[in-house]
N, C-alpha and C positions, 0 to 999 in steps of 0.2 A: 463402462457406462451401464447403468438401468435401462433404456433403453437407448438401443445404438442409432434407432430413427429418430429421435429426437435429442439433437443437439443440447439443450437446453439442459437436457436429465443428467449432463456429462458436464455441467459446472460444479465447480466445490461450493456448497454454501457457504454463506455470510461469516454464520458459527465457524467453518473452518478456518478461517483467517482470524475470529476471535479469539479462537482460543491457541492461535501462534502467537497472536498480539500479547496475550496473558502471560503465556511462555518467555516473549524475552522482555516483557515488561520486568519479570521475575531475577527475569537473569539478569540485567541490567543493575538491577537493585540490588543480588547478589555480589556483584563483581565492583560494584564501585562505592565508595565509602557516602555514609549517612549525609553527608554535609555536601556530596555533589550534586548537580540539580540529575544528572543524568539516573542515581540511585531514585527519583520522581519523576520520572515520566509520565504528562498524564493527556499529552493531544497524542492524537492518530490522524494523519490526513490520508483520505485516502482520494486513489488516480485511477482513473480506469474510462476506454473509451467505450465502454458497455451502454447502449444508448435504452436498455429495457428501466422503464421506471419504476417498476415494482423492486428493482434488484436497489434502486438508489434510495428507494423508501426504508428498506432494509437496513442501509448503511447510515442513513440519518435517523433512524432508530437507535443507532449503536452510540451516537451521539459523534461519531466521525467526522472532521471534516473532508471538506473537498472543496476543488479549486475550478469542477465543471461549471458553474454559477459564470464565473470571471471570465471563462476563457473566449465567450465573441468579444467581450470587452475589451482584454487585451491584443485580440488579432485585430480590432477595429482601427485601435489607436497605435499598434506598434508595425502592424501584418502577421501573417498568418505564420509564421512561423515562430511565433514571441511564445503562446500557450505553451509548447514542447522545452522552453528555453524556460520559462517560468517553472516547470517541471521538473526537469533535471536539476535548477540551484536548487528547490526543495528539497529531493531528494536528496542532494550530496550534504546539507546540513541534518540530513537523518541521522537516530543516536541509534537507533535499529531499521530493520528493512524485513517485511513479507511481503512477496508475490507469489506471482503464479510461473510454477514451475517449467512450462512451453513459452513464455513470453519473455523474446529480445526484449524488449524494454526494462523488465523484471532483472531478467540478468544484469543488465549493465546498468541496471540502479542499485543493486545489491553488490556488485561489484565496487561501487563510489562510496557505500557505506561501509563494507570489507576496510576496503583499503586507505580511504582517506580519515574515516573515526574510528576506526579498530571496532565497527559495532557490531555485533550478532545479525544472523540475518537466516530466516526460513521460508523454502518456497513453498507453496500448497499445490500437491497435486492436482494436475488435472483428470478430470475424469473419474476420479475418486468421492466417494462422502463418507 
């Protein structure tokens, strides 16, 4: 980290996840023939229980989406544990998978993309830029 006091200096930026996204956007489109929707990939959602809003200002910048908007609305109506369930079907219908490389979650959402879509999948270091 840039500075080890400040937690904050030890996240990968936005760009760093852009330009994984670009990477197996690439690859994707590589590996699978012109006429399959997955050779066009062109949403990114993104998950994260990161509560700073300059970082989400960041991410609807990129034109990402995200499913933070929904999630009291679905723990209102289904309970609180529907958000994390709405999360995981997401991600198991991923054609590719970026995280961050220290998060359980990360892992075992990259793992359901691995294995269940045969998709590419890179983590981003933490504590890196």
């Amino acid at each position: 980290c840039p500075d080890p006091t400040n937690v904050k200096s030890c996240y990968a930026p936005i760009s760093e996840y852009a330009r994984h996204v670009q990477e197996l956007t690439a690859e994707l489109a590589r590996n699978h023939e012109p006429e399959s929707p997955l050779s066009h990939v062109t949403e990114v959602i993104m998950m994260s229980d990161e509560t700073d809003q300059e970082w989400w200002d960041e991410v609807d910048a990129m034109g990402w989406r995200q499913t933070r908007p929904y999630e009291d609305q679905i723990a209102n109506e289904y309970g609180r544990r529907w958000p994390a369930i709405v999360d995981s079907i997401i991600q198991s219908r991923g054609a590719a998978f970026v995280g961050t490389s220290q998060s359980t979650m990360s892992i075992v959402a990259a793992r359901r993309v691995m294995d269940w879509n045969k998709g590419p999948v890179k983590l981003v270091e933490w504590g890196r830029r």
